[in-house]
C-alpha positions in Angstrom: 0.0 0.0 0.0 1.0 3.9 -0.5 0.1 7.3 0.2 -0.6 9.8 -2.1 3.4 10.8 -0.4 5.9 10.1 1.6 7.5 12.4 3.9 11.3 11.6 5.0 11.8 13.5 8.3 15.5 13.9 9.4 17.6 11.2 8.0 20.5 13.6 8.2 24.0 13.1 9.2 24.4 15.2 12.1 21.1 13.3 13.5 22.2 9.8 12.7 25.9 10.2 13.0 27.0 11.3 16.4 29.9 10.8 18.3 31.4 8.4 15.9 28.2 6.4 16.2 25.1 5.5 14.1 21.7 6.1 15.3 19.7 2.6 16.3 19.5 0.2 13.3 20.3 2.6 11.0 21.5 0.2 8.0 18.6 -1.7 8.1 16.2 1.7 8.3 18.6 2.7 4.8 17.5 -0.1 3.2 13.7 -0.5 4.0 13.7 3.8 3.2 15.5 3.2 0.1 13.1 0.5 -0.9 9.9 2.8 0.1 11.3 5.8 -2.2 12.0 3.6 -5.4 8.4 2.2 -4.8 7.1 5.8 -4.4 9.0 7.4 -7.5 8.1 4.1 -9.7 4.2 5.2 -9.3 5.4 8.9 -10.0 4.3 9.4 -6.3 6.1 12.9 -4.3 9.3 11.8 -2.0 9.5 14.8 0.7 12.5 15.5 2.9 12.1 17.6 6.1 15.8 18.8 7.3 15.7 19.6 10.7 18.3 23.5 11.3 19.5 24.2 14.3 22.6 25.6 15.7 24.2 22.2 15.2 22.6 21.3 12.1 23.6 24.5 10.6 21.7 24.7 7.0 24.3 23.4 4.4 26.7 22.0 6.1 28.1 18.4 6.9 25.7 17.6 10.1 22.6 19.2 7.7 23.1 17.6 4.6 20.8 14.2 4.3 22.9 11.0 4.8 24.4 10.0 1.7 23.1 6.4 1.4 19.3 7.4 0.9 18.3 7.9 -2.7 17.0 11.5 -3.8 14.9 11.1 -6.9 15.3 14.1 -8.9 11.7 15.0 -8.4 12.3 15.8 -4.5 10.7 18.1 -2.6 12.2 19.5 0.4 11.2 20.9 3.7 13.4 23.0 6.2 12.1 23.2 9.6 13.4 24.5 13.1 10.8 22.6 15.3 10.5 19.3 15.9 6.5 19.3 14.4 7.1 19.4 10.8 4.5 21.5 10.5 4.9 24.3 12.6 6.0 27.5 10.8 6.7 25.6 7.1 5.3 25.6 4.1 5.1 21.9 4.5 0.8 21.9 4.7 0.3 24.4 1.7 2.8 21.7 -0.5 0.5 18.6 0.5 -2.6 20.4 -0.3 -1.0 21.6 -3.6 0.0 18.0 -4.5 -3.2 17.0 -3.6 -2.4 14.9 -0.9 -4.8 13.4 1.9 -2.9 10.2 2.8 1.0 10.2 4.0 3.5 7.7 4.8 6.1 8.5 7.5 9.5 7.1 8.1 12.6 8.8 9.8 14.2 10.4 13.1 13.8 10.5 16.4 11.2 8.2 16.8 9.9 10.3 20.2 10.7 13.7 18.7 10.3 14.9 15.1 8.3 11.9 14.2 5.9 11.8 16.6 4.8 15.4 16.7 4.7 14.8 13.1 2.6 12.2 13.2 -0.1 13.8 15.6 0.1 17.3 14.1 -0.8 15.6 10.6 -3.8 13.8 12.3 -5.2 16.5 13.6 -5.1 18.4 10.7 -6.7 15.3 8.8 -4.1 13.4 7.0 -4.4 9.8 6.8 -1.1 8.5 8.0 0.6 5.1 7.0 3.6 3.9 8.4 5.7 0.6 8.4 7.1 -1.4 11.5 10.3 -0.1 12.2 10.6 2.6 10.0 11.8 5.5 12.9 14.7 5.3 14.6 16.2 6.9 17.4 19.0 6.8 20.2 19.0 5.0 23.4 18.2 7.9 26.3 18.3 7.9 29.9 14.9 6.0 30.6 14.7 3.3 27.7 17.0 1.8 25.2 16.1 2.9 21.2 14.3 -0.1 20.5 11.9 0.0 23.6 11.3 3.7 22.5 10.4 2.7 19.2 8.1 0.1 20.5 6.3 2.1 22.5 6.0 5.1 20.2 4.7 2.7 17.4 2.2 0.9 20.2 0.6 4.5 20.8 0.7 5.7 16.8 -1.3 2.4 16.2 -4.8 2.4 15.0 -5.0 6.2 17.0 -2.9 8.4 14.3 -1.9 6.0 11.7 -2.3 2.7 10.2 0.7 0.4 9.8 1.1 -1.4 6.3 3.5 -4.2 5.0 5.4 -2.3 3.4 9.0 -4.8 2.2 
């Protein structure tokens, strides 16, 4: 199943690259995003990335820049943001309405940060949200590891903002 889009949040280096470490899983969430943007730009669906800018993801340099190993189909659109809710203060509503878009897949970074206040700004502005099992990532933190985050994250998104699909 897709969306009418799909909406890359964050998979840049400076958030999945730090201290000379990856972020959780991050080879296996390559390949499965890889996979969902060749399936999206075979059916000539949009592929949206939202860069997160910050004063240590400073816009156009290393840290900002998306990590290399994703696949950026020419027909890209982009989305710079400086709060973790993707749509907060971007012109990232007004391109899905343009595109004529009422039904988004997610995947990305931080599972309990950009994605999630992603995901339940969207619904409550009405967007039908898809998303696949393991397609966030984030780093351990001082009350769970990474993968109970995700876990729990994805046990609250389900069925209440989004649907998850089979998506690989």
């Amino acid at each position: 199943m897709l969306g009418d889009a799909l909406l890359v949040i964050d998979l840049q280096n400076g958030v999945c690259h730090q201290n000379k470490a990856d972020i959780y899983q991050l080879e296996q969430l390559r390949m499965k995003v890889s996979q969902r943007i060749a399936r999206y730009t075979a059916a000539d669906h949009p592929v949206i990335f939202v860069q997160h800018e910050n004063e240590t993801l400073l816009k156009g340099s290393a840290a900002w820049q998306l990590i290399p190993e994703i696949p950026v189909p020419a027909t890209a659109y982009f989305v710079a943001k400086m709060h973790a809710n993707s749509f907060f203060q971007t012109p990232l509503n007004r391109l899905l309405q343009n595109l004529k878009v009422t039904k988004v897949e997610l995947c990305g970074a931080q599972s309990e940060y950009c994605i999630d206040a992603t995901v339940k700004f969207a619904h409550g502005l009405g967007y039908q949200l898809l998303m696949s099992h393991q397609m966030t990532t984030t780093w351990d933190n001082e009350f769970m590891s990474a993968a109970k985050t995700i876990a729990f994250y994805e046990k609250i998104w389900d069925r209440r903002f989004l649907q998850f699909v089979d998506s690989y």
